[in-house]
Residue, then its C-alpha position, 0 to 999 in steps of 0.5 A: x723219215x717219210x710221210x709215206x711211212x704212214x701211208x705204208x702203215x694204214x695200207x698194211x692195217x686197213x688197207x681196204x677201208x675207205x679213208x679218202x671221199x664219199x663211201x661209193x668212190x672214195x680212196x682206200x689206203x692201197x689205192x692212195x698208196x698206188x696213186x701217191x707212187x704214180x703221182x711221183x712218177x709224174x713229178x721226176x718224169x717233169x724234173x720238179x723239185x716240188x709239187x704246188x697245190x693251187x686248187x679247192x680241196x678234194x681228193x687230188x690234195x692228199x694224193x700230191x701230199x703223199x706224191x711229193x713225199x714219194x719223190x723226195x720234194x716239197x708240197x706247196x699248197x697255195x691260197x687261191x684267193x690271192x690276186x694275181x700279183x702277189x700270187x706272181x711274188x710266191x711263184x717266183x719261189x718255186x720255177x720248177x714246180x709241177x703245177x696242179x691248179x683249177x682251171x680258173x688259175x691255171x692260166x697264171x701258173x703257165x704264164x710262170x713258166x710252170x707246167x700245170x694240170x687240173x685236179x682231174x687230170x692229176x688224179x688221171x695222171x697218178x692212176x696211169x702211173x700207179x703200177x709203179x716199183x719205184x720206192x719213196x725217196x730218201x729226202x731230208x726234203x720239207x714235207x711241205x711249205x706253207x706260205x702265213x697268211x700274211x694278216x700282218x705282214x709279208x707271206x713267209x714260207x713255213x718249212x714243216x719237216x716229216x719229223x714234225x709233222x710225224x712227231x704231231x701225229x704219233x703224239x696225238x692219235x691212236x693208229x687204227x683207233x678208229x671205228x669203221x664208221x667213222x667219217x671227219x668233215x675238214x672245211x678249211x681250204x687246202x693251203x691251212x695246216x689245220x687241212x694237212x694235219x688233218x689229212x695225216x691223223x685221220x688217215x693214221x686213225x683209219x677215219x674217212x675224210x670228206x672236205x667241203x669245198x664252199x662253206x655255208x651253213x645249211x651246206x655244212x648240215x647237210x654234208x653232216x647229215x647224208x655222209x652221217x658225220x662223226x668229226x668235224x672241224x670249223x673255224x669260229x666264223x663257221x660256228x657262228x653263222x650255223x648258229x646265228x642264221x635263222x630257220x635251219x634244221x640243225x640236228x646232227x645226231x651222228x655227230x660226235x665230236x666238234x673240234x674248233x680253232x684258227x681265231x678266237x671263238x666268242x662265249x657266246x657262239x660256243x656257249x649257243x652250241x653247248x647248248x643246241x649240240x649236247x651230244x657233242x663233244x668240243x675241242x677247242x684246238x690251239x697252234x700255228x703253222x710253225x708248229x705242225x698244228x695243234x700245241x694245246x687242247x681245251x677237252x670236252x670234259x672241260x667245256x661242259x665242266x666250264x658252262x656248268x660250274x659256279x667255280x670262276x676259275x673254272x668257268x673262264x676256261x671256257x676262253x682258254x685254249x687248254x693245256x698243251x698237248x703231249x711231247x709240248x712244252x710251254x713258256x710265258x716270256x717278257x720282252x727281255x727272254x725272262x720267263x713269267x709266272x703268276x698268271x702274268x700275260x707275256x709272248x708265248x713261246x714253245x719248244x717240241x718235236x713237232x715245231x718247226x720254226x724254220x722259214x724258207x731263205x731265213x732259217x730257224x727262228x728257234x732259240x739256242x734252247x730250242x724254243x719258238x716264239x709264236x708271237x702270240x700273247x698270252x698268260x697260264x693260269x695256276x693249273x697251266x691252262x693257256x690263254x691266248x690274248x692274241x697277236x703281240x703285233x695287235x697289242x695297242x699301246x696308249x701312253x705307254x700302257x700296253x693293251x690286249x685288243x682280245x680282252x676288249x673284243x671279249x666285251x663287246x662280243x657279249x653285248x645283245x645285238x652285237x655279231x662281231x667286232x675288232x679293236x685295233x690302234x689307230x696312230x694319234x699325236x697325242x696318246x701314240x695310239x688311240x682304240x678304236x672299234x669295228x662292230x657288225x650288228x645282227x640284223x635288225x638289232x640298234x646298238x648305241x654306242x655309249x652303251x657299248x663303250x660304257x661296258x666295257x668302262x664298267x668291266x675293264x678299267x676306263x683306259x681300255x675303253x675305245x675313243x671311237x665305234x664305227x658300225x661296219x656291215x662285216x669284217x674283212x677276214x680270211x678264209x680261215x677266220x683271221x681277221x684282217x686287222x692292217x686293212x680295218x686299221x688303214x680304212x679308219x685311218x683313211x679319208x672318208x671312213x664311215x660314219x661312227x657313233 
């Protein structure tokens, strides 16, 4: 299998239809095609065995995407924001690649030993190569290699095969069943998953693709509003701030539908836009890297039918990352392997042809039946809704009595004046861990911590209030929402932390 083979079938369907960039100048499927063949035309001419993406998004992304496929070898999109040591540490995988970078970080990929052009020269590049007649290799090569973001441990390399990322797309999205004037805004950098699988199935759908380069809330509007925006896809920080930051026209009357995931959405956030937004449809889209995106959908139906209904079941699920999606299967195990039923929270494990679970130098993480365990704790309610209660890492144990930071987190979040906050354990001699909390205030708002803590006595049992709450004026996160938990849980345990209340 190819990539290429989805590339072939939009060419060959629509193959007029703009599918990449803005209406004027964007890239149809033919062109796309044409530029993917001149892309790897450059690659075999420099002997790369890869092509490594260390650039904002734009249109010199899904041309390397399909570049590589052409060639037989890998893309490698890399995090741009990476210092130039640990950048130094994932080049070091990878001496042969053909370099595409901004000219900001070009200067580190030669220092590698790469050699590099920027996404302008790229683009020209594949163009002058694109009357090509040299047909797309017959690789088992992955597709692409993603490096994790590394929030709780060292970077791996995720290997995603065509067949996994293939098997997402065919499960998922109806080919051509797009309307002609449909465009999708991606505001996820390049180096996510959310950025390649949204590149697969919007083409696959015949769905124009703009992405947005630097995310600000009255940027983001006003994107949606002069491309007339029909799909958008945010991570929850994003969401947060269109509706928390004051004075911004907010109408999107061409947007129909809102997708959303990568980090846990507060009710508060989600409930906001219902509200402000009730011609959209929201999608609250749960999966990993290993998983080629997206293993479970909370639809839109459910969304509305969860704010509106008195029923308390139905209501949580506002909070659920909804039932798995097709060709998806799910497992709640315990420690031991035993799979958990009755609503009982365990680690999260999924098997399909879409799943991956394969790491670069370590092989597959698989088990013998075929399932990956994501790491992620969680629990499926009677009708098979998952919910997801974060990082099994991020679990705090306090005298032997595990603890979901999520479900805390939950409490907090809905407390007038409170726009963000993270519970992490902190080593203590006597419990093992004590809990600690990190809260960011709205501006101007006072939030006294007794009452803070005694919410969340009064919701959760006493056990799971926090010891201590330190008032931070933001959350280290990554650039995909993620929260950064090993540097707030080394900054309170550090000399000299700020004051607490």
């Amino acid at each position: 299998m190819n990539l290429t083979t989805l590339l072939d079938m939009a060419a060959d369907g629509f193959g007029d239809r703009i599918v990449v960039g803005r209406n004027h100048d964007g890239l149809t499927p033919r062109r796309l095609r044409a530029l993917a063949a001149g892309g790897a035309r450059a690659v075999r001419e420099a002997g790369a065995d890869a092509i490594l993406h260390l650039a904002v998004n734009g249109p010199a992304f899904p041309v390397a995407l399909f570049a590589a496929a052409h060639a037989g070898v890998p893309l490698v999109p890399v995090n741009y924001r990476l210092g130039e040591a640990q950048l130094a540490v994932l080049l070091a995988n990878h001496p042969r690649a053909l370099g595409i970078a901004d000219p900001e970080q070009a200067e580190v990929l030669r220092r590698a030993g790469l050699p590099v052009l920027t996404p302008a020269r790229w683009l020209e590049t594949a163009a002058a190569g694109a009357d090509g007649r040299d047909g797309p290799a017959a690789s088992d090569a992955p597709a692409v290699i993603i490096y994790t973001s590394g929030t709780t441990a060292a970077p791996k390399g995720v290997l995603l095969r065509p067949h996994n990322l293939m098997s997402y797309v065919f499960g998922t999205v109806e080919f051509a069943g797009a309307d002609p004037d449909e465009a999708a805004l991606v505001s996820v950098p390049p180096y996510h998953i959310a950025a390649v699988s949204n590149v697969l199935s919007n083409l696959y759908a015949g769905r124009r693709t703009l992405t947005l380069e630097q995310f600000t809330p009255r940027g983001w509007l006003d994107l949606v509003r002069e491309q007339r925006i029909t799909h958008a896809m945010v991570v929850p920080t994003m969401l947060a701030r269109i509706m928390d930051t004051d004075g911004l026209d907010r109408s999107v009357p061409t947007l129909r539908t809102l997708a959303y995931g990568g980090a846990k959405m507060p009710r508060r956030v989600i409930e906001a836009a219902l509200g402000e937004w009730r011609h959209v449809q929201f999608v609250n889209a749960y999966g990993l890297t290993e998983t080629s995106s997206t293993i479970s959908v909370l639809g839109p139906d459910e969304h509305r039918a969860a704010v509106a209904g008195t029923d308390p079941e139905i209501r949580a699920r506002l909070g659920s990352a909804g039932l798995p999606v097709p060709g998806v299967e799910l497992e709640i195990r315990d420690e031991s392997g035993a799979v958990l039923g009755g609503g009982r929270p365990g680690q999260i494990w999924v098997r399909g042809e879409q799943v991956s679970g394969e790491y670069a130098g370590q092989g597959s993480a698989t088990d013998e039946r075929g399932f990956f365990p994501t790491r992620d704790r969680g629990r499926l309610d009677t009708a098979g809704y998952l919910y997801v209660e974060g990082r099994a890492d991020d679990t705090i144990i306090r005298g032997a009595e595990n603890i979901a930071p999520a479900e805390i987190e939950d409490v907090l979040l809905r407390q007038p004046g409170v726009l963000d906050a993270v519970v992490v354990g902190v080593p203590d001699e006597e419990w093992g861990q004590r809990i600690e909390a990190v809260v960011v205030t709205r501006a101007g708002a006072r939030v006294d911590p007794g009452e803070l803590r005694t919410a969340v006595r009064d919701t959760l049992r006493g056990s799971r209030t926090p010891d201590r709450i330190t008032y931070w004026p933001e959350l280290p996160r990554t650039a995909t929402g993620k929260l950064v938990r090993r540097d707030i849980v080394a900054a309170l345990t550090a000399e000299g932390r700020p004051a607490t209340g």
